[in-house]
N, C-alpha and C positions, 0 to 999 in steps of 0.2 A: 172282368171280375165275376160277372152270375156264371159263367162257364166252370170256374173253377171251385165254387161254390153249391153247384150241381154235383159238380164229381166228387167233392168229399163231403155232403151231403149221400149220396150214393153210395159211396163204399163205406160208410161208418153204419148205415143199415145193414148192409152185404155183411160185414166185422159181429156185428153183434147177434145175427142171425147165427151163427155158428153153437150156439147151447142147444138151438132148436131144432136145428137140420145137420145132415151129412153133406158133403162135398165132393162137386167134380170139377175139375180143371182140364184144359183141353186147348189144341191149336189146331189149326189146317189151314187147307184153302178152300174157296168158292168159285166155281168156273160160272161164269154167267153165259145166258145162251146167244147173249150178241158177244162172244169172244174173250170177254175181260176176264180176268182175275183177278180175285179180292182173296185179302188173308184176315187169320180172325184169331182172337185171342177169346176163349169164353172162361166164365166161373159160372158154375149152377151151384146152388142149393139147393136141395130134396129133406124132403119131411124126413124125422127120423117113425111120426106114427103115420099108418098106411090110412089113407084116405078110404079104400075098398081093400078087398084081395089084390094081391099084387098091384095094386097102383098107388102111387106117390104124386107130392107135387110141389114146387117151392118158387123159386126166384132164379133168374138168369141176370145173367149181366156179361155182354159183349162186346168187344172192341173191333171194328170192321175197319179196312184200308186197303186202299189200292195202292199207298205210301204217297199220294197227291192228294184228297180228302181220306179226312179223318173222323168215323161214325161211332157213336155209341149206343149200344141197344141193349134196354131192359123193359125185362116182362116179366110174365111167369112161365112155367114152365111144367109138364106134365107126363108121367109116364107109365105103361104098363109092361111090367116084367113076366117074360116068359120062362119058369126054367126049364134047363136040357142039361143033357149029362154032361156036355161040352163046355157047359157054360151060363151065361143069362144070356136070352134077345128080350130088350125092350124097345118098345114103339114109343115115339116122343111127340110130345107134339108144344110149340113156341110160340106164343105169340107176343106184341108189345108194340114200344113204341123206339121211333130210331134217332136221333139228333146231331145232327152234324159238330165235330168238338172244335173244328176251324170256321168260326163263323157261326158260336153259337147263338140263337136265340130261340125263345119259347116257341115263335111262330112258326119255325123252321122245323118242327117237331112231325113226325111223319110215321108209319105205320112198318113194321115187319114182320110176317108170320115162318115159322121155319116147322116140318114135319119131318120124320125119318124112325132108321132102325138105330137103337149103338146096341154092338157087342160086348157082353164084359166077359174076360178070360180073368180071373184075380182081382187086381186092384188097375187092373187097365183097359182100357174101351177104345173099340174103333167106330166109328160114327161116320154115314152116309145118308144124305137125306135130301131132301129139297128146299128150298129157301124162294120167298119174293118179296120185296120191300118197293117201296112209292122214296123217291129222293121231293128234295122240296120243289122242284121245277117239271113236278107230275110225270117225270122218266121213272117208267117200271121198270126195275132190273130183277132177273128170275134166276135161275138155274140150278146146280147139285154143287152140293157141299162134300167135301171129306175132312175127318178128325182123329186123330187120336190120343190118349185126354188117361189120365190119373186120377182113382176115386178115394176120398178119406174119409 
């Protein structure tokens, strides 16, 4: 029951965030550098007022799976935009906390930091970056992420 109690707990903050920030939505995968692949479901929010000159910052909220465990990871979330005639690059940077949703409990709560580039061409983004997170049995798993992800 507290599992499912977390998660909409979660997303009714994530819901109501939305008068205050803009939004990005986005999918890929995660190559870890012991072989695995992990896929990811993310939602950010970003400030709609700019914290400095070009940088922003808001909320994350992520779903990770190897489709055998099931993670979920919220933090916040940070970034600085570049423009070019081509486009926007901004540098991101993530950090938070990560909870396994098969076999939740408080205790099992553990740490993941993720950094990188995304692209934006219009209202669409490609995303490359780095990611490492701690699982609850202190196995580090590290490696590069790729996204590509729709902003509103």
């Amino acid at each position: 029951m507290s599992r499912y109690l977390f998660l909409i707990l979660s997303l009714l903050c994530l819901l109501l965030s939305f008068s205050v920030f803009a939004g990005e939505i986005s999918a890929g995968f995660m190559y870890s550098f012991s072989g695995n692949y992990l896929f990811s479901g993310e939602f950010n929010t970003l400030g709609l007022i700019k914290n400095a000159p070009n940088a922003v910052s808001g909320f994350s909220l992520a779903l990770i799976t190897d489709f055998a465990n099931y993670y979920i990871s919220l933090g916040g979330i940070a970034k600085y935009d570049i423009k070019l005639e081509i486009g926007t690059v901004s540098l991101f940077g993530m950090g938070g906390m990560l909870a396994p949703i098969n076999g939740f409990g408080f205790e099992k709560i553990t740490s993941i930091i993720r950094i990188g580039a995304k692209y934006y061409f219009g209202d669409i983004s490609i995303t490359s970056g780095l990611f490492s997170f701690y699982l609850i049995d202190n196995t580090k798993v590290e490696g590069i992420e790729f996204s590509i992800g729709y902003n509103f």
